[in-house]
GUDRENDO-54830 format. One record per residue (C-alpha): residue number from 1; residue in three letters; x, z, y. Coordinates in nm, 4 decimals, decimal comma, padded with zeros to 6 digits. Layout:
! residues N
SITE   nr  rest        xx        zz        yy
SITE  NUM   ALA         X         Z         Y
...
END
This chain:
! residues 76
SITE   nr  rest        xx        zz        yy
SITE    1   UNK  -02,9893  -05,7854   02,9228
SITE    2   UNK  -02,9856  -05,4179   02,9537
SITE    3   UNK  -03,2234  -05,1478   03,0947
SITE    4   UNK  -03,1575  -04,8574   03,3059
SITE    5   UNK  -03,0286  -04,5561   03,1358
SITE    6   UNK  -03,0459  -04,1481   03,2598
SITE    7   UNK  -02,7266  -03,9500   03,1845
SITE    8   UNK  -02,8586  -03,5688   03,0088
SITE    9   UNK  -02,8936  -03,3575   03,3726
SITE   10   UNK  -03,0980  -03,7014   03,5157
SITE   11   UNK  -03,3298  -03,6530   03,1716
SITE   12   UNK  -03,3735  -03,2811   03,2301
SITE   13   UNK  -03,4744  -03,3149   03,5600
SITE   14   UNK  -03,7067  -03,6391   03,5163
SITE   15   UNK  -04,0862  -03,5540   03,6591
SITE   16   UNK  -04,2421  -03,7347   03,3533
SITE   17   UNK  -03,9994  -03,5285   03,1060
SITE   18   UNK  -04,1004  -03,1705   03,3004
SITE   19   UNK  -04,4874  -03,2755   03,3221
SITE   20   UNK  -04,4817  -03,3796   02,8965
SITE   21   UNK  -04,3353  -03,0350   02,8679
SITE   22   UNK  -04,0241  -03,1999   02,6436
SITE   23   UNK  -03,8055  -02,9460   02,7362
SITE   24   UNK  -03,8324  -02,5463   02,7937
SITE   25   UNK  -03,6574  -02,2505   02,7922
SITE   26   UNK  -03,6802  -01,9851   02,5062
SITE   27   UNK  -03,5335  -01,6512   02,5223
SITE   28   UNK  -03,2350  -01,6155   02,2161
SITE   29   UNK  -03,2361  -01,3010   02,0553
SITE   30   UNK  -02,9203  -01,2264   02,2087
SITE   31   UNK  -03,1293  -01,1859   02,5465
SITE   32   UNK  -02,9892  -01,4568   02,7199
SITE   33   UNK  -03,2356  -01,7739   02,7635
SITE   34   UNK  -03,1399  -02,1460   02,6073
SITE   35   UNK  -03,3266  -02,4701   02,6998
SITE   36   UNK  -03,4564  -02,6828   02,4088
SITE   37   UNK  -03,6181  -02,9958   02,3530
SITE   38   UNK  -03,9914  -02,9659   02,1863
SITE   39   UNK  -04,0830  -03,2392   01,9388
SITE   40   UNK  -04,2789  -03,5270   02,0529
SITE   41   UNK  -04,6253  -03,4322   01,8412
SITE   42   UNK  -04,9190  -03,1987   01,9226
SITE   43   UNK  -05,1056  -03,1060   01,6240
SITE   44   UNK  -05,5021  -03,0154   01,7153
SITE   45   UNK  -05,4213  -03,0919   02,0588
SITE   46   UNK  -05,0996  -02,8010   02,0783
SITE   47   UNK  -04,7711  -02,8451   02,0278
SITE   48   UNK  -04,5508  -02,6157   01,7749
SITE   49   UNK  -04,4042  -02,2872   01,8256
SITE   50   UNK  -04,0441  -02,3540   01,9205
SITE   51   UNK  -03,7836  -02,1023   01,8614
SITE   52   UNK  -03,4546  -02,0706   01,8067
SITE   53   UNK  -03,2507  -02,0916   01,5021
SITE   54   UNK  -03,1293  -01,7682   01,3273
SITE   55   UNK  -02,7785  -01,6518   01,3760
SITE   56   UNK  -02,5316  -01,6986   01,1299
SITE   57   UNK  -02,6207  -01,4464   00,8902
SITE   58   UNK  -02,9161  -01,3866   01,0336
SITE   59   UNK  -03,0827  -01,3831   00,6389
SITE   60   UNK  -02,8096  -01,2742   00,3618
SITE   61   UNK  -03,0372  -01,1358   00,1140
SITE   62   UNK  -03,2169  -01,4278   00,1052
SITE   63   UNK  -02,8288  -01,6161   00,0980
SITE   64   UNK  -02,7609  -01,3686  -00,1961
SITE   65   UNK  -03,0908  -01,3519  -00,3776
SITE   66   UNK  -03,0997  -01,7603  -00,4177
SITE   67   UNK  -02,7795  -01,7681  -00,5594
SITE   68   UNK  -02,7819  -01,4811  -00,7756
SITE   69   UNK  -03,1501  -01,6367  -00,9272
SITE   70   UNK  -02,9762  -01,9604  -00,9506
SITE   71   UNK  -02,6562  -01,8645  -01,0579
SITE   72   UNK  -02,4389  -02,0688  -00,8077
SITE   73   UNK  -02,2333  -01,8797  -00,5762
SITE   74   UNK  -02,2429  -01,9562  -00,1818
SITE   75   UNK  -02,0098  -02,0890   00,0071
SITE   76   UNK  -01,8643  -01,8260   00,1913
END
């Protein structure tokens, strides 16, 4: 037995998919603008900022602080 299946472009471009709101476009810092998938929850009725991750990088005094507090070196 098997049930019908949607290859990825099919699932981005499914009505029920677009009217949930599943999947959006953010702008990356770099400018240019990325399509991501939201979580399936809603907390008080909204669903959760969605962004995207930092660049590589993106934090090294954190990286640096953490490891200098812990005393374990990063990889890297």
């Amino acid at each position: 037995m098997s049930a019908p299946w949607q290859a990825m472009p099919e699932v981005l471009d499914d009505p029920q998919v677009t009217a949930n709101g599943y999947v959006t476009d953010v702008e990356h810092p770099s400018g240019q603008d990325i399509t991501l998938v939201r979580a399936p929850v809603r907390f008080d009725g909204r669903q959760p900022e969605l962004r995207p991750a930092p660049e590589a990088a993106a934090h090294p005094k954190r990286c640096y602080w953490s490891s200098a507090t812990t005393g374990r070196k990063s990889a890297g």
